[in-house]
C-alpha positions in Angstrom: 104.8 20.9 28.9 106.0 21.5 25.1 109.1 20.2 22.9 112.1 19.0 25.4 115.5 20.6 23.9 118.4 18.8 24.6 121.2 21.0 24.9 123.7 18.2 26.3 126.7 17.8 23.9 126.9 13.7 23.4 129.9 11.7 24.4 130.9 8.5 22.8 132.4 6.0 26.1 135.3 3.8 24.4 133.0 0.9 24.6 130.2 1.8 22.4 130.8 1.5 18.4 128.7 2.1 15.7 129.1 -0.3 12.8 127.9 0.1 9.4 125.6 -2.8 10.0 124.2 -1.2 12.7 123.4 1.8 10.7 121.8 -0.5 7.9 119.7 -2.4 10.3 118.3 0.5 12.0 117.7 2.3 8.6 115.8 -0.5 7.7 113.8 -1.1 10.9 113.1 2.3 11.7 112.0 3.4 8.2 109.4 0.5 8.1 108.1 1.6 11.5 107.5 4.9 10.3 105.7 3.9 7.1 103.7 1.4 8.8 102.6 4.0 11.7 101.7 5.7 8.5 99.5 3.4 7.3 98.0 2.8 10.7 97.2 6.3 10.4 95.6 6.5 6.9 93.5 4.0 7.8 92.7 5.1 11.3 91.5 8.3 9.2 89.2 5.7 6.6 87.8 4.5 9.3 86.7 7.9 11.1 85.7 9.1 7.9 83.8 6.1 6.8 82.0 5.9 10.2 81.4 9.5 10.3 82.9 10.3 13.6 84.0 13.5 14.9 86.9 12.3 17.1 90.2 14.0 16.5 91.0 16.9 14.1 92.4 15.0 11.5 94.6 18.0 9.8 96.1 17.8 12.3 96.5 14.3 12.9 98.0 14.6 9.6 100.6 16.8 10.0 101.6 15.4 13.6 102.5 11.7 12.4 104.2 12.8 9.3 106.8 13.9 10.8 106.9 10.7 13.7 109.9 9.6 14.6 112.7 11.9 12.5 114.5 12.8 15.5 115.9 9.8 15.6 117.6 9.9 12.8 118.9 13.4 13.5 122.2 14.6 15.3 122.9 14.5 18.4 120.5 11.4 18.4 121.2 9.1 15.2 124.1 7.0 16.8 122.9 6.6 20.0 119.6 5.3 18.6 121.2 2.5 16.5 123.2 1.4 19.4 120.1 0.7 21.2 118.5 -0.8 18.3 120.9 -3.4 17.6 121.2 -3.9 21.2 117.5 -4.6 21.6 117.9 -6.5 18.4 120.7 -8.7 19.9 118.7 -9.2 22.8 115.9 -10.5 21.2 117.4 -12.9 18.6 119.9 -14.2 21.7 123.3 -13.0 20.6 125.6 -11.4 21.8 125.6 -7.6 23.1 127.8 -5.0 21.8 130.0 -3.7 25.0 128.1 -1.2 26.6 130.0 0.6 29.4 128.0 2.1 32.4 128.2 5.5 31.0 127.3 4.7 27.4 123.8 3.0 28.9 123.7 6.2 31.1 123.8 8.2 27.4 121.3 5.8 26.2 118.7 6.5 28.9 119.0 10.1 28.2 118.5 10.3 24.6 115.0 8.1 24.8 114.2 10.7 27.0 114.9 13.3 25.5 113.0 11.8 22.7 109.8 11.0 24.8 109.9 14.4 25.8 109.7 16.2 22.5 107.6 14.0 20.9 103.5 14.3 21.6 102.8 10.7 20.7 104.4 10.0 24.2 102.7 10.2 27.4 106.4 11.4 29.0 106.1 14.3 26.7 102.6 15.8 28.6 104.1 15.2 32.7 106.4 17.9 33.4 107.0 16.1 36.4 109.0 13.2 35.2 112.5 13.4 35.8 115.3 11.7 33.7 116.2 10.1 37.1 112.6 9.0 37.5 112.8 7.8 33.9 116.0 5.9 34.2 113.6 3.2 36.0 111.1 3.2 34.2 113.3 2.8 31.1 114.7 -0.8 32.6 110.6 -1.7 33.1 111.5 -2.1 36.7 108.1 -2.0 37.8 108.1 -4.1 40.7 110.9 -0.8 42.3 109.1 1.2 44.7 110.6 4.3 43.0 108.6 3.4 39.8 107.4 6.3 37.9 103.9 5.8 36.6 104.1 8.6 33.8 100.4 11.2 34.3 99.2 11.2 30.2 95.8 12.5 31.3 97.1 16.0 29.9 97.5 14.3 25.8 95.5 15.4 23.5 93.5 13.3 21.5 95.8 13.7 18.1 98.6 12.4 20.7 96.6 9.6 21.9 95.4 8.6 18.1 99.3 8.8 17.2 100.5 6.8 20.3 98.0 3.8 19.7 99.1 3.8 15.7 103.0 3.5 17.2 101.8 1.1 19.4 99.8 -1.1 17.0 102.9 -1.0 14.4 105.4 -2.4 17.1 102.6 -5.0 17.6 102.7 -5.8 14.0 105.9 -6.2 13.6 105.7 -9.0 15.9 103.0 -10.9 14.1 100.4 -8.9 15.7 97.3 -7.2 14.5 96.6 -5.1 17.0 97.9 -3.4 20.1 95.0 -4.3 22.5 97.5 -7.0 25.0 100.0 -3.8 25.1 97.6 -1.4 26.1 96.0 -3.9 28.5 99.2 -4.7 30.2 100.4 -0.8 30.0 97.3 1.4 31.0 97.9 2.2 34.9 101.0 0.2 35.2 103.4 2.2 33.1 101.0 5.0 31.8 97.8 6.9 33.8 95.0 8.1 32.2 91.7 9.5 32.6 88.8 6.8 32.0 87.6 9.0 29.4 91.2 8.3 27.6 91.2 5.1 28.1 87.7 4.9 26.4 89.6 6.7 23.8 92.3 4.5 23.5 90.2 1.1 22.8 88.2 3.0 20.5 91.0 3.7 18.1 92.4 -0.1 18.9 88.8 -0.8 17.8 88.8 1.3 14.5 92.6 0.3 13.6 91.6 -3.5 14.1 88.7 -3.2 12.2 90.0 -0.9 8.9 
């Protein structure tokens, strides 16, 4: 368990390019995310403070989710992340996908992981016994494939769960969503394990974050 290096050196396959709208929408997406995991934050820490609970160190909370996220917009990672952004994007809004060859998705695949692996807000980053083979199912949601990986997070500590839930409630709010409650009631002990005590955990800061 720790920070995941990835030594790798990345390839570019002929199919996958990198436009400057690309860049522009992933700078603009990704940047909100951050801020508004941010704001989750600050007011995940009102709330603690204002009910006078003694549940995470919150220095330390701090200083964790200030820095969420920055790896993707790093090198070796920056590029590979847009891709996948305007893929999903694509995807969602029903256009057309960039080309994508086998080995570019392969490449894709292994830089979430490696980001889920250096990153504490991710349950991935706490099982050293997930494998990026293991992971490549997972990443595709195949959940109904025997081989599905449910990821062990009962090792995160309680700054990583507070951070995870503020990721999660942001992607929930950029849908139109207030909180991330449906994500964690689909999630927990389908994609993610934890310990009933975490879970406890979990709800409570989905119960903080939907109330500040």
């Amino acid at each position: 368990m720790g920070r995941h290096i990835c030594l790798s050196i990345i390839y570019f396959g002929d199919m996958m390019k990198v436009t400057q709208q690309m860049k522009d929408r992933f700078n603009t997406r990704g940047n909100e995310h951050i801020t508004s995991v941010k704001r989750n934050a600050i007011n995940l820490i009102h709330g603690i403070l204002k009910d006078n609970l003694d549940i995470i160190d919150i220095s330390d909370f701090a200083i964790q989710v200030s820095d969420h996220d920055s790896d993707k917009f790093e090198y070796p990672n920056y590029d590979v992340q847009v891709f996948r952004g305007w893929q999903a994007y694509s995807k969602r809004r029903g256009l057309e996908l960039a080309e994508c060859s086998v080995e570019d998705e392969a490449l894709i695949c292994k830089t979430v992981f490696d980001h889920v692996k250096s990153n504490s807000h991710h349950p991935e980053y706490w099982d050293d016994n997930i494998t990026l083979e293991q992971y490549s199912t997972n990443y595709y949601e195949q959940f109904d494939n025997p081989d599905f990986y449910v990821v062990d997070g009962t090792l995160m500590s309680k700054e990583g769960i507070a951070e995870m839930v503020c990721d999660w409630t942001a992607v929930a709010q950029e849908f139109g969503k207030n909180s991330a409650r449906d994500w964690a009631d689909e999630m927990i002990d389908k994609r993610w394990r934890f310990t009933p005590e975490q879970v406890n955990f979990i709800y409570q800061i989905i119960n903080i974050l939907e109330t500040y």
